[in-house]
Every structure is written in structure tokens, then in C-alpha cells.
N, C-alpha and C positions, 0 to 999 in steps of 0.2 A: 555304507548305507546303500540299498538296494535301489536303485530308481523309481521302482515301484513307489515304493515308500515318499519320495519326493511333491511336494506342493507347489507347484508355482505362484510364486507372489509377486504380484502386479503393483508396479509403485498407484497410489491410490490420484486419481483425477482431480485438480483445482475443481470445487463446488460451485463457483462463480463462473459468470462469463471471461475474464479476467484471466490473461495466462500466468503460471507460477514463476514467471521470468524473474530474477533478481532485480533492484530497483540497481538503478543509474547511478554512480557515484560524482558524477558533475551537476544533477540534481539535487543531492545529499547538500554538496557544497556550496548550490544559489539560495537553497532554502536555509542553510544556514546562516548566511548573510542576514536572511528577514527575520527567524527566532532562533539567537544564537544562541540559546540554553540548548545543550543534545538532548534533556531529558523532555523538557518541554516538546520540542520538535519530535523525540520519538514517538510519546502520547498523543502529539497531532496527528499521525500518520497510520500511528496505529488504530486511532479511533475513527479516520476516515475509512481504511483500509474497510473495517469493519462493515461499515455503510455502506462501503461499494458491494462487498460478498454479500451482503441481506438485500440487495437490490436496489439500493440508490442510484439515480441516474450519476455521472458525471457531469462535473461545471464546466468542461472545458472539447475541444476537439480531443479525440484519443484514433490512434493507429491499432491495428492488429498488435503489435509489438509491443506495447504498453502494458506492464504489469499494473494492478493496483496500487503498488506502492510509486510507482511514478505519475501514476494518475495523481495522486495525492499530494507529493511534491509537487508536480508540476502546479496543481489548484492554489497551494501554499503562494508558490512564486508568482503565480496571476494576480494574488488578492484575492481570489475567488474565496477561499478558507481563510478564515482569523483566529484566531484567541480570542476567545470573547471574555470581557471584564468581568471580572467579579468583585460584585459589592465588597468596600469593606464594613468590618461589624462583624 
């Protein structure tokens, strides 16, 4: 293949303020203490995740080095984020 021919492809930029850093695995492991379903806690995380990239503030102090998904843990583990009950019926 001729050089010519070549396209450079750019990995694509996190959309959010929010760096694409991997969440913390000692995170993973205190939020699981507080919702020890993994499936439960994933759907936590991922639906804050969400709110962070559409522009929700954070509940909590954050660093540069904080991805969303430990912004998110991290809010699990403050209390800041709950499960919230659902009726039964």
C-alpha cells in the first residue's frame, strides 16, 4: 500500500470534560461493599457515568485524574448516589 493511499486515524477525544482514564479498582472494591450485586453496581455507574458526560455537575471534590467512572464510585461510596426504592406492586 502506497503511502499515499494512507489515512491517518486519530483515536476519537472523550466528549465530556472527564478523562477516558480507567476507573480505580480499589474503588470498584469499596463500592462494592455498599451494593454488593456487580450487576446492580454496574447500572449505578453506568447511569451516573451518563449524567456526568450530558453535563451533570459532580457531588463530590474531583482532581484532574479522575475519570467519570470514579467520580461515580467515588459518589456511591460518600452516599452521595443511592438505589433508590422501588415501590412494590
Amino acid at each position: 500500500m502506497d503511502a499515499d493511499n494512507v489515512i491517518p486515524f486519530e483515536q476519537p477525544k472523550p466528549v465530556s470534560g472527564f478523562s477516558g482514564i480507567p476507573m480505580k479498582s480499589d474503588l470498584v472494591e469499596q463500592a462494592a461493599v455498599i451494593v454488593p450485586d456487580p450487576q446492580v453496581l454496574i447500572n449505578m455507574v453506568s447511569k451516573r457515568v451518563q449524567q456526568l458526560n450530558t453535563g451533570r455537575a459532580p457531588l463530590i471534590d474531583t482532581v484532574p485524574s479522575m475519570g467519570a467512572a470514579d467520580i461515580a464510585l467515588t459518589e456511591i461510596i460518600e452516599g452521595k448516589v443511592k438505589l433508590a426504592e422501588q415501590p412494590n406492586g
